[in-house]
C-alpha positions as CSV (number, residue, x, y, z in Angstrom):
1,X,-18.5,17.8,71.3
2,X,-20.2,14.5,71.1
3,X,-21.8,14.0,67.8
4,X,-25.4,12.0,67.7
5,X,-27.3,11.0,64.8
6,X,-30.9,11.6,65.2
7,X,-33.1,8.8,65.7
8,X,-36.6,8.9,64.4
9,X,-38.7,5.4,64.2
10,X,-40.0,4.1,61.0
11,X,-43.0,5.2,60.2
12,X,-45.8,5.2,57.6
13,X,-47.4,8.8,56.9
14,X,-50.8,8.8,57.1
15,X,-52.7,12.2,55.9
16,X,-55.4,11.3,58.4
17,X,-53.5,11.2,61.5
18,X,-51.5,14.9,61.3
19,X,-53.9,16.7,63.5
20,X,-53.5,14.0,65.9
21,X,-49.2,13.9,65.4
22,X,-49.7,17.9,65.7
23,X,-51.7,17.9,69.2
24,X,-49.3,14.9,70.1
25,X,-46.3,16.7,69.7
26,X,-47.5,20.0,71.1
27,X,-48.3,18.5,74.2
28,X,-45.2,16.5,74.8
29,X,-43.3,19.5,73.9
30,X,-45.2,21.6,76.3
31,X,-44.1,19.2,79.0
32,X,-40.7,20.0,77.9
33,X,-40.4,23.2,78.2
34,X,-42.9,23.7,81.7
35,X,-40.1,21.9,82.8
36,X,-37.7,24.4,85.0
37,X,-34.3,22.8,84.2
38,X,-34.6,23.7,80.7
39,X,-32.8,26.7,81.1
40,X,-29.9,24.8,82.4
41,X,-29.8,22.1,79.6
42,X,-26.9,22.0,77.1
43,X,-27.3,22.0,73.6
44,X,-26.4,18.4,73.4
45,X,-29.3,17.5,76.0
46,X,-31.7,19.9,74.6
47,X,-31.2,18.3,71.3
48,X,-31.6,14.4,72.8
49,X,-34.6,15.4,74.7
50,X,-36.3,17.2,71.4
51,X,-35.5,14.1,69.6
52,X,-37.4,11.7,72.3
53,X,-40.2,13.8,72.1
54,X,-40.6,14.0,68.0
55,X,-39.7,10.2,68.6
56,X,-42.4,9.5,70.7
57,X,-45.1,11.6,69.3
58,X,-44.5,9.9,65.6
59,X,-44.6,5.9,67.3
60,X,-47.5,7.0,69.2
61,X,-49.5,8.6,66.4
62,X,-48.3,6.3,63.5
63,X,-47.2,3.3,65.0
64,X,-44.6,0.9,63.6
65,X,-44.1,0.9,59.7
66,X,-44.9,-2.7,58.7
67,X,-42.3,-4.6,57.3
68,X,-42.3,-6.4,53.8
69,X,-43.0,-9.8,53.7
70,X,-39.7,-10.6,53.0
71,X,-37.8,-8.0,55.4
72,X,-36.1,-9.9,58.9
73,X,-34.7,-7.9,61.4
74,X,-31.1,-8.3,60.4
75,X,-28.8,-10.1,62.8
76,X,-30.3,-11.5,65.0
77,X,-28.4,-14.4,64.7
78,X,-25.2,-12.3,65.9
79,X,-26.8,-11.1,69.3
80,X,-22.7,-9.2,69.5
81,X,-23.7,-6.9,66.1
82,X,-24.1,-3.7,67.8
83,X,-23.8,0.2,67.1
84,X,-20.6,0.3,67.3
85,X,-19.4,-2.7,64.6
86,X,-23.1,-1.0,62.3
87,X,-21.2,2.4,62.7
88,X,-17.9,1.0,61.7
89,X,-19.3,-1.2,58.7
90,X,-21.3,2.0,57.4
91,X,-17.7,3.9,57.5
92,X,-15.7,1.2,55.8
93,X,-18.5,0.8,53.2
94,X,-17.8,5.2,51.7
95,X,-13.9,4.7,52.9
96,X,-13.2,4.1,49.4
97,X,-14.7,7.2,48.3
98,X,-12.9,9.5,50.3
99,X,-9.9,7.5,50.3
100,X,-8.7,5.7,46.9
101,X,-5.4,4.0,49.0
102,X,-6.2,0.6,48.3
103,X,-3.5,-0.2,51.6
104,X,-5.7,2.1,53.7
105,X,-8.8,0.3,52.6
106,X,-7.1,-2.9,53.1
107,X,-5.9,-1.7,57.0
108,X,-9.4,-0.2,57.9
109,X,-11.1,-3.7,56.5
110,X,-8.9,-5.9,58.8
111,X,-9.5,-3.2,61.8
112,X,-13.4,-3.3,61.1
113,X,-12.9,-7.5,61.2
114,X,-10.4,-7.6,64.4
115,X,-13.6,-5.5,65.7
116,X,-16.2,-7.9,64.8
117,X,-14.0,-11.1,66.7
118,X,-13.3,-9.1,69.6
119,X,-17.4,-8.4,70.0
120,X,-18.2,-12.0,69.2
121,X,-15.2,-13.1,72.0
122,X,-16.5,-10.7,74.8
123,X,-20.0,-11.8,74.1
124,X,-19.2,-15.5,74.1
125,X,-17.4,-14.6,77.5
126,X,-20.3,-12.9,79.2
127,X,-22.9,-15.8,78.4
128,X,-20.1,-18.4,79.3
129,X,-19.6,-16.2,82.4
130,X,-23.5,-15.5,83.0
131,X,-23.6,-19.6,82.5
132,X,-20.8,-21.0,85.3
133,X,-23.0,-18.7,87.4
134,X,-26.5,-19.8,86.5
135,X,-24.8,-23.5,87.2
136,X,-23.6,-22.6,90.6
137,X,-26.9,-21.1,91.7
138,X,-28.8,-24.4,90.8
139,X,-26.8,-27.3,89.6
140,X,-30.0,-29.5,89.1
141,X,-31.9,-27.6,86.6
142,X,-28.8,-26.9,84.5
């Protein structure tokens, strides 16, 4: 069984707009279930589809939740950070907790780091890659 973390955007409530989110969400979850392959969904699908559509009907309704004047999207500088180095950070960060083995924490830190070069090498690959070819195509302009 795969496990998934739901997803919802942020969002700022506004009091105003739940009749709206209500008739928003009814409706996309009306399209849902008209649909005649739901009875052959799994659980696992069912679930992801429910998400999109509570997903959708909050972005729709509310919109994007502004960001503080200070807040940057994080990392954008390391194009390679994705969800699996985030997932593997946000595990290593409580592996302490559940495990007081300073060796383990040690082993899982250099695992979570060995990780982090081998995203950075294969994405430094592909763009050197996606480069030599962009070259090839048209030698002038590059």
């Amino acid at each position: 069984m795969v496990e998934t973390n739901f997803f919802l955007p942020r969002f700022k409530y506004d009091k105003s707009k739940a009749k709206e989110y209500e008739f928003t969400l009814t409706k996309n979850l009306g399209n849902l279930w008209v649909a005649d392959s739901i009875r052959h969904l799994g659980a696992d699908r069912l679930t992801n589809l429910l998400q999109q559509c509570v997903g959708v009907a909050t972005k729709s309704t509310f919109g994007n939740k502004p960001l503080g004047r200070n807040c940057r999207k994080k990392h954008c500088h390391k194009p390679w950070f994705d969800t699996d180095y985030h997932m593997a950070k946000c595990e290593l960060r409580f592996w302490p907790k559940t495990n007081p083995n300073l060796h383990d924490t040690k082993h899982q830190e250099s695992k979570l780091k060995n990780l982090f070069l081998k995203k950075r090498i294969l994405w430094e690959i592909t763009i050197a890659q996606h480069m030599c070819a962009l070259a090839k195509v048209d030698t002038l302009s590059f």
